[in-house]
LUMVEXDREN-356321 format. One record per residue (C-alpha): residue in three letters; residue number from 1; x, y, z. Coordinates in Angstrom, 3 decimals, decimal comma. Layout:
<rs>
- r; k; u; v; w
- ALA; NUM; X; Y; Z
...
</rs>
This chain:
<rs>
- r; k; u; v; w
- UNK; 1; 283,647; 122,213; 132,728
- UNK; 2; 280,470; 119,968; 133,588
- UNK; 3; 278,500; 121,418; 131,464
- UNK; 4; 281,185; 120,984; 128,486
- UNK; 5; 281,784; 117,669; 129,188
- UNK; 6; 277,771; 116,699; 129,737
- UNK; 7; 277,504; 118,350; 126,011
- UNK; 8; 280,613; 116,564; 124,823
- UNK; 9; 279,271; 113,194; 126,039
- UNK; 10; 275,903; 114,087; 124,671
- UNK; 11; 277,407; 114,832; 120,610
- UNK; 12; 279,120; 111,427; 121,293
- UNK; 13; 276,305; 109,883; 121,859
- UNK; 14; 274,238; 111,141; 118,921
- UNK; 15; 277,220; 110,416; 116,504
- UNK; 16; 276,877; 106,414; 118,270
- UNK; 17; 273,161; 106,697; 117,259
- UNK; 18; 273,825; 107,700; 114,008
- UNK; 19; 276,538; 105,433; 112,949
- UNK; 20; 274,487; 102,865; 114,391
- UNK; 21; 271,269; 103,924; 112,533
- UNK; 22; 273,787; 103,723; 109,357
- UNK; 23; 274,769; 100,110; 109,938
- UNK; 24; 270,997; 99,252; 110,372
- UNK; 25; 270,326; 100,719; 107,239
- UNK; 26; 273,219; 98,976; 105,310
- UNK; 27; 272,341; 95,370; 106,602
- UNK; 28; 268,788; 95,934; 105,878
- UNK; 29; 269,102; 97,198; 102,464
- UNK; 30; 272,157; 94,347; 101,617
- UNK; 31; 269,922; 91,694; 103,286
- UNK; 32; 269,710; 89,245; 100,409
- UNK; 33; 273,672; 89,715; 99,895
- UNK; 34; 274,050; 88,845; 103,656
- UNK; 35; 271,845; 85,807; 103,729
- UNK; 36; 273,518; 84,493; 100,494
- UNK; 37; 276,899; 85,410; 102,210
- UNK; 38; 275,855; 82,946; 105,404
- UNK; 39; 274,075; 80,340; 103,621
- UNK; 40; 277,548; 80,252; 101,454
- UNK; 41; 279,382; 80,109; 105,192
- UNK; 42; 277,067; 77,638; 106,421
- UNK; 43; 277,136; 75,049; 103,224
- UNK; 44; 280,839; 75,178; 103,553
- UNK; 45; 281,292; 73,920; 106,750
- UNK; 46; 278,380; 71,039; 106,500
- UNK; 47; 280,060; 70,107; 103,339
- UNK; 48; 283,794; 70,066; 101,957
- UNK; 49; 282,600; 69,339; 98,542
- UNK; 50; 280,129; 72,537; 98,204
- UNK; 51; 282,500; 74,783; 97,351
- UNK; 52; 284,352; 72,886; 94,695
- UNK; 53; 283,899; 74,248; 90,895
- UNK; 54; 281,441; 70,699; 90,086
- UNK; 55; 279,096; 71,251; 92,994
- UNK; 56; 278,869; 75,207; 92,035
- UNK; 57; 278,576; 74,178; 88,480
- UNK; 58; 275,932; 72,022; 88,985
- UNK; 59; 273,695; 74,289; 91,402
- UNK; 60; 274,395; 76,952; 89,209
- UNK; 61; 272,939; 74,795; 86,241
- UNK; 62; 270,341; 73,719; 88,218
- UNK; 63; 269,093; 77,474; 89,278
- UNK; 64; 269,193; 78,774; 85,379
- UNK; 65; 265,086; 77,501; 84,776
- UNK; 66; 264,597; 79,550; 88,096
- UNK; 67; 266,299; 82,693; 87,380
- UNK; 68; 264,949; 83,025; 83,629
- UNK; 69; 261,223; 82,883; 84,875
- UNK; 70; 262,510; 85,024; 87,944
- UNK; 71; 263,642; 87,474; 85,193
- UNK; 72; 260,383; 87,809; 83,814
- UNK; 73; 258,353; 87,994; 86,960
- UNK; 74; 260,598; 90,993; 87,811
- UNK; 75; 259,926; 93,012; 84,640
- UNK; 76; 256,136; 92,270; 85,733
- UNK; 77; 256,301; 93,129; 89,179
- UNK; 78; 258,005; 96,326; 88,246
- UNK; 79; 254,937; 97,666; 86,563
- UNK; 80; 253,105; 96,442; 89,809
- UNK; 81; 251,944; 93,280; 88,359
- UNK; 82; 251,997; 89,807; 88,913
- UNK; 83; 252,403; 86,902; 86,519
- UNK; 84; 250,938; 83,081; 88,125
- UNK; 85; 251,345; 82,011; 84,541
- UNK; 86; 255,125; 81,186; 84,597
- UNK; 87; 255,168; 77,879; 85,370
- UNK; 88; 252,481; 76,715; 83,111
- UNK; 89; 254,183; 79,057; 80,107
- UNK; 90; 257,475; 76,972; 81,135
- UNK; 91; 255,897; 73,817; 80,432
- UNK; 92; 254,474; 74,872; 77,675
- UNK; 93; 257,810; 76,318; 75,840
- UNK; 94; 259,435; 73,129; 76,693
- UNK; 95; 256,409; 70,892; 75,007
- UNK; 96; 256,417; 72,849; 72,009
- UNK; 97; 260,036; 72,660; 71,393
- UNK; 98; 259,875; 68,711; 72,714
- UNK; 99; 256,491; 68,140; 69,886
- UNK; 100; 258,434; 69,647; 66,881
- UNK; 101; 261,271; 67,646; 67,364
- UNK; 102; 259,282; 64,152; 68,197
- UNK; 103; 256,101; 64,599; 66,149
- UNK; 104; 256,949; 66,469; 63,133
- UNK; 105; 260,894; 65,420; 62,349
- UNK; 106; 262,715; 68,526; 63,316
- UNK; 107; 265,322; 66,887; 64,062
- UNK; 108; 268,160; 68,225; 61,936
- UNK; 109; 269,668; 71,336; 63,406
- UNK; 110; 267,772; 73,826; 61,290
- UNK; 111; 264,973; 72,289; 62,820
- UNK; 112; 266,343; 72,288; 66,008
- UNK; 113; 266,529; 75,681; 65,531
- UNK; 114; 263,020; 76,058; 64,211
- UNK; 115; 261,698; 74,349; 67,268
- UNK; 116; 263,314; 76,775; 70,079
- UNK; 117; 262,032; 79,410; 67,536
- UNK; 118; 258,757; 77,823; 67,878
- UNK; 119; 258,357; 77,345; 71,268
- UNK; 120; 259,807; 81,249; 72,096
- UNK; 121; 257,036; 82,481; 70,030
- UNK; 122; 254,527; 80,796; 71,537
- UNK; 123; 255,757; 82,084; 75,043
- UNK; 124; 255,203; 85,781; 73,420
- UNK; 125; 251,675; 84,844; 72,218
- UNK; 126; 250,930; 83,257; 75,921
- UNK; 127; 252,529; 86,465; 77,787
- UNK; 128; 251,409; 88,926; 75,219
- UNK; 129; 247,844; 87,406; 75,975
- UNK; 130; 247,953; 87,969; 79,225
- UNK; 131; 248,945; 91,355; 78,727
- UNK; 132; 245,983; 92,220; 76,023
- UNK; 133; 244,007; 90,788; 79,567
- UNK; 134; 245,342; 92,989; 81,788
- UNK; 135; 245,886; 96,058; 79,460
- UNK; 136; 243,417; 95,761; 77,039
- UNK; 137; 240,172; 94,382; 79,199
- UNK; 138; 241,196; 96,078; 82,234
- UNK; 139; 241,494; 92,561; 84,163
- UNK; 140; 243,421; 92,651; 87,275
- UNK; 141; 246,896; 91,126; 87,511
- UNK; 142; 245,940; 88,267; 89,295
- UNK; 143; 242,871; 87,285; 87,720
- UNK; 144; 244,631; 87,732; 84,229
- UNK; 145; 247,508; 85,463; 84,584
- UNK; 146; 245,640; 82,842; 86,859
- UNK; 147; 243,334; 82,396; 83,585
- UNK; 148; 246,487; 82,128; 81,149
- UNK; 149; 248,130; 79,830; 84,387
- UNK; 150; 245,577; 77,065; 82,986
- UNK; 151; 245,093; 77,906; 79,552
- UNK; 152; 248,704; 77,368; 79,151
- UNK; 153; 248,941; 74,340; 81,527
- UNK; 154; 245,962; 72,882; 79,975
- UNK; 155; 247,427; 73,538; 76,354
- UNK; 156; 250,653; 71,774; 77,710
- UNK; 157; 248,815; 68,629; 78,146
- UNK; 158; 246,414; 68,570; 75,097
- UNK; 159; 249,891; 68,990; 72,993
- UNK; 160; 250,588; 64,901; 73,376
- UNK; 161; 247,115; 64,113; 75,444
- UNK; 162; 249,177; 64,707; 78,647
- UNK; 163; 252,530; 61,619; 77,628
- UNK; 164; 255,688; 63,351; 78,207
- UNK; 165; 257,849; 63,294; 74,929
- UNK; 166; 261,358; 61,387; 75,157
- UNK; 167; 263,472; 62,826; 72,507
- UNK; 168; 264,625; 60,702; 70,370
- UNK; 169; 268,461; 59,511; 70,630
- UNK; 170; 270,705; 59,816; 67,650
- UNK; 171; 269,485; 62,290; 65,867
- UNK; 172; 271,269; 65,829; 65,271
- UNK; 173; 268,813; 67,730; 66,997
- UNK; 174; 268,451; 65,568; 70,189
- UNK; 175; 272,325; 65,540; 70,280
- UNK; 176; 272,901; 69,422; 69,576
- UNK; 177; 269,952; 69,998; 72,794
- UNK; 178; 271,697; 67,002; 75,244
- UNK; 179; 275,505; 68,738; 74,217
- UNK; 180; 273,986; 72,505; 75,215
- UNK; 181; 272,254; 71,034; 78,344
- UNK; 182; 274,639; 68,812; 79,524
- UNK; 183; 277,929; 69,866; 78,647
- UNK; 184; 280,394; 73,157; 79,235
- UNK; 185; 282,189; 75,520; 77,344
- UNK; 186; 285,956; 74,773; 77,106
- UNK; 187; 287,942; 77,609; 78,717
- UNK; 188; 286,588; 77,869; 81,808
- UNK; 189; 284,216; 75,248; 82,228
- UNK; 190; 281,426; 76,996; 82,844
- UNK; 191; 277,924; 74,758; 81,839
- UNK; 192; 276,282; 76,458; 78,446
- UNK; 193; 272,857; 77,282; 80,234
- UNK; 194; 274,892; 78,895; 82,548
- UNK; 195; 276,796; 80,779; 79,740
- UNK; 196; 273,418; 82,063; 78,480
- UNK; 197; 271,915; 82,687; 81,917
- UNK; 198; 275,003; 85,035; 82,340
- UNK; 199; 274,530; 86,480; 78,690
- UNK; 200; 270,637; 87,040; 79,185
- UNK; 201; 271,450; 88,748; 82,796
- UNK; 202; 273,269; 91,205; 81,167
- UNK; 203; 271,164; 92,100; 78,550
- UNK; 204; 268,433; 92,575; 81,067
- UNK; 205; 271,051; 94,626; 83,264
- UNK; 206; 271,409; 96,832; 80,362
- UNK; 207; 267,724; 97,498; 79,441
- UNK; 208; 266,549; 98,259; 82,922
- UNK; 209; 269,400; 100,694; 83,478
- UNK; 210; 270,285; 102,516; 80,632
- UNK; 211; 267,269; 102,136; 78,059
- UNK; 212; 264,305; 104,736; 78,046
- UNK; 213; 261,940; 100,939; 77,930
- UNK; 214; 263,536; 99,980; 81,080
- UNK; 215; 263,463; 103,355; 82,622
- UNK; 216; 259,246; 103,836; 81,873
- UNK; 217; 258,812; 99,974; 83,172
- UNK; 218; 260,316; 100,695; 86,303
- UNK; 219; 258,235; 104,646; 86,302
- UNK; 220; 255,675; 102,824; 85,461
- UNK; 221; 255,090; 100,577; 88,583
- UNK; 222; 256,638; 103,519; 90,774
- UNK; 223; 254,229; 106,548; 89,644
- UNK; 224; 251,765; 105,230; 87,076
- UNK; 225; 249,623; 108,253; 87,287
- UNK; 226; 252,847; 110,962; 86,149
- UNK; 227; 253,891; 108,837; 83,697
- UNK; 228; 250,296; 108,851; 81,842
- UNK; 229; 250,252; 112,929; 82,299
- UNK; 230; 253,546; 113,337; 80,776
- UNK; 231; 251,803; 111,609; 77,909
- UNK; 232; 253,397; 108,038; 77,555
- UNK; 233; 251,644; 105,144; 76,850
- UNK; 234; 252,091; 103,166; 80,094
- UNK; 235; 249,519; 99,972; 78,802
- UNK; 236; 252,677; 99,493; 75,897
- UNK; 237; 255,075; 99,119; 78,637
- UNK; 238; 252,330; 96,808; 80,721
- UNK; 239; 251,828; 94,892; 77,625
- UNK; 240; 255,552; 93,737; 76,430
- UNK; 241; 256,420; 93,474; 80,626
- UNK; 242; 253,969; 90,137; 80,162
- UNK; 243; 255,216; 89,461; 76,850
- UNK; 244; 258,739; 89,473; 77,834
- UNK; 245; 258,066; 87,112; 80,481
- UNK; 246; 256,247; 84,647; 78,385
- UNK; 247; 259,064; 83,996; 76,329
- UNK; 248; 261,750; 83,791; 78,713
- UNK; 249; 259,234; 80,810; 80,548
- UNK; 250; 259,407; 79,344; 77,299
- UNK; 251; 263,082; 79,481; 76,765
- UNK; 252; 263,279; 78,240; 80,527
- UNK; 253; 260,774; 75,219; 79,388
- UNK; 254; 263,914; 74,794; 76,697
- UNK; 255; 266,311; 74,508; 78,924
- UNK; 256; 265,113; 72,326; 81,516
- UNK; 257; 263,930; 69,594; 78,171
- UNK; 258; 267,304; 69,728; 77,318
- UNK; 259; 268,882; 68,895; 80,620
- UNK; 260; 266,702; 65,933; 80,944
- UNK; 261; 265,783; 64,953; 77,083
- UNK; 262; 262,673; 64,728; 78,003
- UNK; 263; 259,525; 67,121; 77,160
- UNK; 264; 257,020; 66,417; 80,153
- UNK; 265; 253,448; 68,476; 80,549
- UNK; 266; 253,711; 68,498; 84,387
- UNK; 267; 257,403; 70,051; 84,712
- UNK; 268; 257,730; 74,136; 86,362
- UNK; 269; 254,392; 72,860; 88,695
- UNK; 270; 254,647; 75,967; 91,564
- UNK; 271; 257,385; 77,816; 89,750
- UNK; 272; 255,320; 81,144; 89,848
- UNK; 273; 255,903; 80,618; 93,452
- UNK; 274; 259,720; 80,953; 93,456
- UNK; 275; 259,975; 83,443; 90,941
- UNK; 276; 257,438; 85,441; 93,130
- UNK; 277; 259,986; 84,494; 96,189
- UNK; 278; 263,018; 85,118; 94,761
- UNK; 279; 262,132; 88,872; 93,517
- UNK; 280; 261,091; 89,486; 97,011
- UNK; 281; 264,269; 88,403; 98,699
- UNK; 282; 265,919; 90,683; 96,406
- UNK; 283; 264,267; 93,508; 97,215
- UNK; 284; 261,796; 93,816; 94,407
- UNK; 285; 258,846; 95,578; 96,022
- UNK; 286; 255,293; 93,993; 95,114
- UNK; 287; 253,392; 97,031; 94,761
- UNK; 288; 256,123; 97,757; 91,937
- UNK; 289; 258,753; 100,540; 90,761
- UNK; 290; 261,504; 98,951; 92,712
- UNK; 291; 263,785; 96,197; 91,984
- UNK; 292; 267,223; 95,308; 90,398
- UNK; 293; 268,345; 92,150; 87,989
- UNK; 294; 271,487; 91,486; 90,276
- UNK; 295; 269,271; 91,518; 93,069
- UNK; 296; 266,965; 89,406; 91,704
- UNK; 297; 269,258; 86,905; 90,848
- UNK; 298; 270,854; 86,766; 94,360
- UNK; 299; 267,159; 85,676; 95,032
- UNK; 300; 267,499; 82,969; 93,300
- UNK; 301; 271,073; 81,808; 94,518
- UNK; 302; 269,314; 82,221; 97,887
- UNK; 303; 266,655; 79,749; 97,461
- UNK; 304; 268,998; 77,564; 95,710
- UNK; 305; 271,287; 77,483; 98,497
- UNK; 306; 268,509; 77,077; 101,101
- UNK; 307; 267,442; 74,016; 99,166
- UNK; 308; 271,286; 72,562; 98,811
- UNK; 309; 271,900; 73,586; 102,462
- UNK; 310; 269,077; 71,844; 103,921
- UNK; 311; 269,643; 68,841; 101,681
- UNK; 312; 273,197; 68,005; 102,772
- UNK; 313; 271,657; 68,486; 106,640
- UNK; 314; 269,072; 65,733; 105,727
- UNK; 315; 266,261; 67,782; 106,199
- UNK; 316; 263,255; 66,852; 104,950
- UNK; 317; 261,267; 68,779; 101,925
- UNK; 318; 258,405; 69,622; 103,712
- UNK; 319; 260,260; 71,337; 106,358
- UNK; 320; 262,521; 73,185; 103,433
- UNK; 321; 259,071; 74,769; 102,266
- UNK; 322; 258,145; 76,129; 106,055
- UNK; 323; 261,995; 77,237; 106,316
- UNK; 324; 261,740; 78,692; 102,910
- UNK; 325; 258,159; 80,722; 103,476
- UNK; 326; 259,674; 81,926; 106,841
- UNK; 327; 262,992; 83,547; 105,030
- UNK; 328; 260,079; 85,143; 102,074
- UNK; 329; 257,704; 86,765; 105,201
- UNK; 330; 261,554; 87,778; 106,755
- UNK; 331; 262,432; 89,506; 103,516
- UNK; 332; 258,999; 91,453; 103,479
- UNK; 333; 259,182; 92,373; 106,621
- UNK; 334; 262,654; 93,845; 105,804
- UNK; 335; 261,533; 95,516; 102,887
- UNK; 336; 258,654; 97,164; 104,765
- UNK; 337; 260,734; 98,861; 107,630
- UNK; 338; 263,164; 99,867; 105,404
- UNK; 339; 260,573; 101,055; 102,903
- UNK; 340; 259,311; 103,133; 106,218
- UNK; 341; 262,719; 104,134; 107,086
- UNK; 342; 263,392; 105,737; 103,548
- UNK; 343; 259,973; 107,471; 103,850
- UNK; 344; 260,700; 109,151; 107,221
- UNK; 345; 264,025; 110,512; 105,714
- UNK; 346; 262,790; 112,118; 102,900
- UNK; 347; 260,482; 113,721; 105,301
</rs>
């Protein structure tokens, strides 16, 4: 009977271990969802108004710049690259759009339209550049997109010799871009940019999960060397990865001119850096082949809500960035044990 009861006590035991081992593995692999889940929590009780439909509205707004550049870095990172040019593509797309409008009388809609046309196209040439770097001379990913990080910056400025462009007031154009950046859609009330944030997520939902693109950008960050033996072109996947994310910086640069009517050089300064942060709090590993769009974009609800949580308890910017790099090396960290603990499974 002792020995029954040592052996009973003993297969309890393991099954504690391993239920426990499961709930490890859950939080760890959900631990963007959780942090978003407490920093939600948390803003609630500091503030009654957080959770009303304006304040959501307007952090929601706020966070659509973010998540489109966040949206390209991932399709980079997935190939095991790294794009530093964001930012400087951002302000770029939104200077272009901003100089068509101001300097050569766009300002009808068709020429609104011709603008945002404009300035998406020159994102692809900027991205697509930095892919011929990286693909076609060989350049490393960092070294690639630093150089288009100042070409593009410095490009931004030369545009109006560094004078941020105020749109001018009363005209169809300027009215059409205020209306889409300031206003929301009538049924629900849900803020255009957010509309198209929403529409854009989707899309990008759909091509990493059920297009044979998506499928060999993700295959090729994963297991670069197999994909080039099965015979498939991995530079062409490389090479639109940076493209792609050039023009979404440039339809971010859009966005944020028409939220504040205003086309400025020095906008997006250090947005590589939360694109970068937000695909690693959602999982997206850095050495590439792993990473999801929702997960991405919980990212960036995460570092929007550490900046909105930390603003309503009065605490200071510079302390936001140390909080902010602490929750980025936390994520990592994550992401390497579980990386580890997947590894030892499969073994």
């Amino acid at each position: 009977m002792t020995e029954e009861r040592i052996k009973v006590e003993e297969t309890q035991d393991e099954q504690k271990i391993s239920t426990g081992a499961k709930v490890v593995d859950i939080l760890m692999k959900h631990n963007a969802v959780i942090i978003l889940i407490v920093l939600v929590v948390i803003s609630s009780i500091i503030s009654d108004a957080f959770l009303t439909q304006m304040n959501i509205f307007n952090l929601t707004r706020h966070l659509v710049p973010l998540t489109f550049a966040a949206l390209g870095m991932l399709m980079v990172i997935l190939t095991g690259g790294i794009d530093l040019s964001v930012g400087s593509n951002t302000a770029l797309g939104g200077m272009i759009c901003g100089m068509f409008i101001v300097n050569y009388g766009m300002t009808s809609h068709g020429g609104l339209a011709f603008a945002i046309a404009a300035a998406l196209a020159v994102g692809f040439i900027a991205g697509s550049m930095t892919g011929f770097f990286v693909v076609g001379l060989k350049m490393a990913p960092f070294v690639a997109t630093l150089a288009t990080m100042t070409i593009a910056r410095g490009a931004a400025f030369m545009t109006t010799f560094g004078q941020p462009l105020r749109l001018p007031l009363d005209e169809p154009a300027t009215e059409a871009l205020a209306y889409f950046g300031a206003r929301s859609e009538p049924i629900f009330g849900i803020p255009w940019p957010v509309v198209l944030a929403i529409v854009v997520i989707l899309i990008f939902v759909f091509i990493t999960r059920n297009t044979v693109f998506g499928r060999l950008v993700i295959a090729s960050g994963s297991n670069e060397t197999a994909v080039r033996l099965a015979g498939i072109q991995v530079s062409r996947y490389k090479f639109f990865a940076y493209a792609i994310s050039g023009m979404l910086c440039a339809a971010a640069g859009v966005i944020t001119t028409a939220r504040v009517i205003v086309a400025a050089p020095s906008i997006a300064t250090g947005l590589e850096l939360d694109a970068i942060a937000a695909c690693v709090i959602g999982g997206a590993s850095l050495s590439g082949g792993k990473g999801t769009v929702l997960n991405t974009v919980i990212g960036v609800m995460v570092l929007g809500l550490i900046t909105n949580v930390m603003s309503l308890m009065g605490v200071g910017i510079y302390t936001q960035q140390i909080a902010r790099g602490v929750i980025i090396v936390l994520a990592v960290f994550v992401q390497h044990i579980t990386s580890s603990r997947e590894k030892t499974s499969i073994i």
